[in-house]
N, C-alpha and C positions, 0 to 999 in steps of 0.2 A: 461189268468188269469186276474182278475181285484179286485184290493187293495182299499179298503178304509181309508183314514186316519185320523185319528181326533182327538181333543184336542188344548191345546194351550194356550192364555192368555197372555202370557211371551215369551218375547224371545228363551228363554230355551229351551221353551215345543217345541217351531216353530222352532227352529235350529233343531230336530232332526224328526221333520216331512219333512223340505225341503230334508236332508240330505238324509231318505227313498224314497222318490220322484224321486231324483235326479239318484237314484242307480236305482229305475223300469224304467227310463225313460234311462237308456242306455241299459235296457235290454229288453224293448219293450212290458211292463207289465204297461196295464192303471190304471192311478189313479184317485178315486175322493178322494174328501175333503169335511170334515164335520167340521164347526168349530162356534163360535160366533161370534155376532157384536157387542159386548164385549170384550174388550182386543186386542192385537194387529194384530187377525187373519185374518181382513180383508188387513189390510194394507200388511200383506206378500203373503196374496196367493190368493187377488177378482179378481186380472188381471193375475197369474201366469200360462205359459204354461206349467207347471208339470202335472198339471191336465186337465183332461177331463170335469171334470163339478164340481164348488165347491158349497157350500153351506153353507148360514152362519144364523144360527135360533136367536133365543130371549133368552137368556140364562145370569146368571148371579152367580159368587159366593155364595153358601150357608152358608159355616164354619163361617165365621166374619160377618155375618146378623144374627139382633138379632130380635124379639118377632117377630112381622105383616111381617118386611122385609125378614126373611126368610122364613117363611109361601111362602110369594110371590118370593122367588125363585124359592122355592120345586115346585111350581105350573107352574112356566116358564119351568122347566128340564123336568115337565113332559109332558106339551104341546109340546115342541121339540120330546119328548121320541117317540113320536106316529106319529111326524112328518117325521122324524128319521126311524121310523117301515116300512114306504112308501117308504120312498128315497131307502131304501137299499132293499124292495122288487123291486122296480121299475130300480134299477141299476144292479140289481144280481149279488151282490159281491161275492167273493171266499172267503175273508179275512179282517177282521177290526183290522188296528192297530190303538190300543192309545197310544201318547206321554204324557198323561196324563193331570190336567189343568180342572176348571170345565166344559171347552165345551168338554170336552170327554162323559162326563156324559149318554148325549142321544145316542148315536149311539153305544155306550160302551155293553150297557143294552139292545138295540135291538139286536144288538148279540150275545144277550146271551139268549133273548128271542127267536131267529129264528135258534139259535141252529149253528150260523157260527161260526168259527174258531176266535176267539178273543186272540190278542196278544198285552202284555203292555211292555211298555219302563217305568222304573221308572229313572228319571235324578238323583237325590237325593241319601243320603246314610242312610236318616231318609223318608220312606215309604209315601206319600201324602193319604191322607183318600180314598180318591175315588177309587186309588188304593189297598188298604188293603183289600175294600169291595169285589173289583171285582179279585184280584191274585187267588183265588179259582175257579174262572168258565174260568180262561184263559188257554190256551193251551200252553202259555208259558212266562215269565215274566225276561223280561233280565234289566240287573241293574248291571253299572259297579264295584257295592261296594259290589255285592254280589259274593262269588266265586262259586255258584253252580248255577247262569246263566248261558245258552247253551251259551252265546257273551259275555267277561265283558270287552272289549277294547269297547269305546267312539266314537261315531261316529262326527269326527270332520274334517272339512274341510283340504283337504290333505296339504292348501297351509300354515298352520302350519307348519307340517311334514316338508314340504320343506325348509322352512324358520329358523328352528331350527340350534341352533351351542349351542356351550359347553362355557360355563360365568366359569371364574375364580375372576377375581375380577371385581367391579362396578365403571363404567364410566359413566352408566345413568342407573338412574330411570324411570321408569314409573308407575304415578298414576289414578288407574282405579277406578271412583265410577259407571261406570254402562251407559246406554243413558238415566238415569234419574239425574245422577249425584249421589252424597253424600257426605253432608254436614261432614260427621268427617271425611274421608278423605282429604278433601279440605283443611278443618284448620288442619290438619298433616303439610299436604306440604308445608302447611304457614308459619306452627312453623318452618319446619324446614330448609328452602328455604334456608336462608341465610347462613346455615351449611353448606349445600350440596356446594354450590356455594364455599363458601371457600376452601372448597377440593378438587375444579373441577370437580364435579360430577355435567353433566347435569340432567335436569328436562322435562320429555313430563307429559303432564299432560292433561287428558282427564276430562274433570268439572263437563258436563252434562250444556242442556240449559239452566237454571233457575240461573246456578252457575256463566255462566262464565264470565259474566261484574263483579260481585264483586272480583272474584277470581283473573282476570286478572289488575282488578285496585289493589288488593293487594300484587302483584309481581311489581308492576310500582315503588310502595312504599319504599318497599323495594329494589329497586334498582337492581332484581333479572332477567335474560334473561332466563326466563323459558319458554318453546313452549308447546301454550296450544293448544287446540281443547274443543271446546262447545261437538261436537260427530263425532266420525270418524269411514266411514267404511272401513277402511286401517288400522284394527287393529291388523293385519299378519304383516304390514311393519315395526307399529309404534313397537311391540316386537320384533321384530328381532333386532332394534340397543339398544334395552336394555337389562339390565344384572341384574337388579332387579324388580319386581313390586310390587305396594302395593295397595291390589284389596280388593273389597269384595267378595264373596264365592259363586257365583249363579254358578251349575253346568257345564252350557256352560263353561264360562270363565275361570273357574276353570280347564279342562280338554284342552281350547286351551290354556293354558300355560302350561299344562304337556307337550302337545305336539310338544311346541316350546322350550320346556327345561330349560325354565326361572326361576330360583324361587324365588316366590311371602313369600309375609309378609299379610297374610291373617286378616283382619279386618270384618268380616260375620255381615251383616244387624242384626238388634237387633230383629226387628220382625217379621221376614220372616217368616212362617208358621209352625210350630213344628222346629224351629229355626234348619232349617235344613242346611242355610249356616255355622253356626257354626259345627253341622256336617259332612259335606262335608271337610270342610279342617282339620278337625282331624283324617280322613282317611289317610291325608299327612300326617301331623303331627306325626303321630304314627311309620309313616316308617321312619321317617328324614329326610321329602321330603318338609318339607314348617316350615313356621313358622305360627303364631296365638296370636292374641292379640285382645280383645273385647275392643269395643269403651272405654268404663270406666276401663279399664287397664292400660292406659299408654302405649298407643303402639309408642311414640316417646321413650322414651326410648331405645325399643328395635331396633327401625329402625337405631337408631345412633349405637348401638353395630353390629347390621349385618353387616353394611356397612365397617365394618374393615376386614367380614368373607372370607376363599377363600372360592366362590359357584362351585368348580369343583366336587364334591363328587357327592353334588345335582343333579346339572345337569346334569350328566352324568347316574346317577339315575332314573331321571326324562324320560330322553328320551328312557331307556328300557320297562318303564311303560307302555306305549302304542302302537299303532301299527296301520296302516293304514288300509283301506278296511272295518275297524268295520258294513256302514250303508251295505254294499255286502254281509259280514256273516249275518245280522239278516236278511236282503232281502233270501239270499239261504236257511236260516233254514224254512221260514216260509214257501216259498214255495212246499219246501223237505215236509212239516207237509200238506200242503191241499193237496198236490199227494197222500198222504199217503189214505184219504177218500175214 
């Protein structure tokens, strides 16, 4: 069998493209890769041995390009589209999966023009357009927010799982704005540095590049022994010695701290696309599994009441939520569905 996989953009979409990858590749199932040179799809997978051959086309965002600039997207998706039509005659895929993301777009659409077996990952708990379009021509659309997905556990790196333990009360923080950073996070931690520090509550604190000379001059200031990191990929470690976090809501990160049973004080980007990190973590929310505070809410406020709270409920909550193996089930359904043909 031989799996094509594609999409991407974001980390997000890329975390559960390696994650499929990594599951065909213990099980001796070739993959290629369809993605763009656009976003961060070259950087994770132009050199990766997951794959057998990848490919990366001219592609770009449509939704947020406005009069000429989207014209000349629509015009790039569909030059890949046809590029796309060849790669995957010429590979003779079994199966295209999308993790969705606009580099799915072409290879998405060739599948469904040459009549292969097309299956989407939706990360999200608010539907991405691309995928809305194409849930009807797929064979099957798993989504952890959905419960009538054939998979709704998260395919997220087991060394979560591993890493996971049960928080009662809070010793440290950790604040996550992302590897691009985020500025209302940042000034959270600022306002509230000097509290936490009085309490003995330490501080990790992930900034993001752009953030963390100012960030880290503004703990100097205040006189605060906060351990930052510009971007760390030791981000299984840096949750393990904390007992609370204060993230924004991009679905990756959001599900490896379910999985490490931490719970987060959710702060969701303002304009992430059909403001779907704000839906994401009101999927928490709604169970008693996280909290939620939008930048212009005053989410110090609440950060100072949490921190009094016991998180044993939560997290003990937290860690039933999920379950390991998740990229192995969507890997055995798919393949279970093209033996079927």
């Amino acid at each position: 069998m031989k799996l094509c996989i594609t999409g991407g953009g974001t980390g997000g979409h890329l975390a559960i493209a390696k994650s499929l990858a990594q599951a065909a590749a213990k099980q001796g199932i070739e993959c290629i890769y369809i993605g763009s040179v656009s976003g961060q799809d070259r950087k994770y997978f132009e050199h990766s041995k997951l794959f057998s051959k990848t490919y990366f086309l001219d592609t770009t965002g449509v939704v947020n390009k406005k009069g000429f600039g989207k014209f000349k997207a629509l015009y790039k998706v569909l030059k890949a589209l046809l590029i796309s039509l060849t790669i995957l005659k010429k590979e003779r895929v079994d199966a295209v999966f999308s993790v969705g993301g606009f580099s799915a777009a072409p290879a998405s659409f060739a599948a469904v023009i040459f009549g292969i077996p097309l299956f989407i990952h939706e990360q999200n708990a608010k539907t991405g357009r691309l995928n809305k379009i194409l849930k009807k021509y797929a064979k099957a659309f798993f989504c952890s927010y959905d419960k009538d997905s054939p998979v709704t556990s998260y395919p997220v790196s087991e060394t979560f799982f591993e890493k996971s333990r049960k928080r009662d009360k809070i010793d440290t923080i950790i604040f996550l704005g992302g590897s691009q950073g985020a500025k209302a996070i940042n000034d959270l931690a600022i306002s509230v540095a000097k509290k936490l520090q009085e309490r003995g509550i330490h501080i990790i604190h992930q900034t993001g590049e752009k953030e963390y000379e100012r960030v880290k001059k503004a703990y100097e200031q205040l006189g605060v022994d906060a351990e930052i990191y510009a971007f760390s990929d030791k981000l299984d470690e840096l949750m393990k010695r904390a007992d609370l976090a204060v993230s924004r809501a991009g679905a990756s990160t959001l599900w490896e701290l379910t999985a490490n049973a931490l719970p987060a004080l959710f702060i969701p980007y303002p304009y992430a696309a059909g403001d779907h990190q704000f839906h994401n973590a009101q999927y928490l929310v709604k169970n008693n599994l996280a909290w939620l505070k939008r930048e212009d809410e005053n989410p110090k406020e609440l950060l100072l009441q949490i921190i009094d709270e016991n998180l044993a409920k939560k997290s003990e909550a937290l860690k039933k939520l999920l379950h390991k193996g998740a990229a192995e089930e969507i890997l055995a359904y798919i393949v279970k569905e093209v033996q079927r043909r």
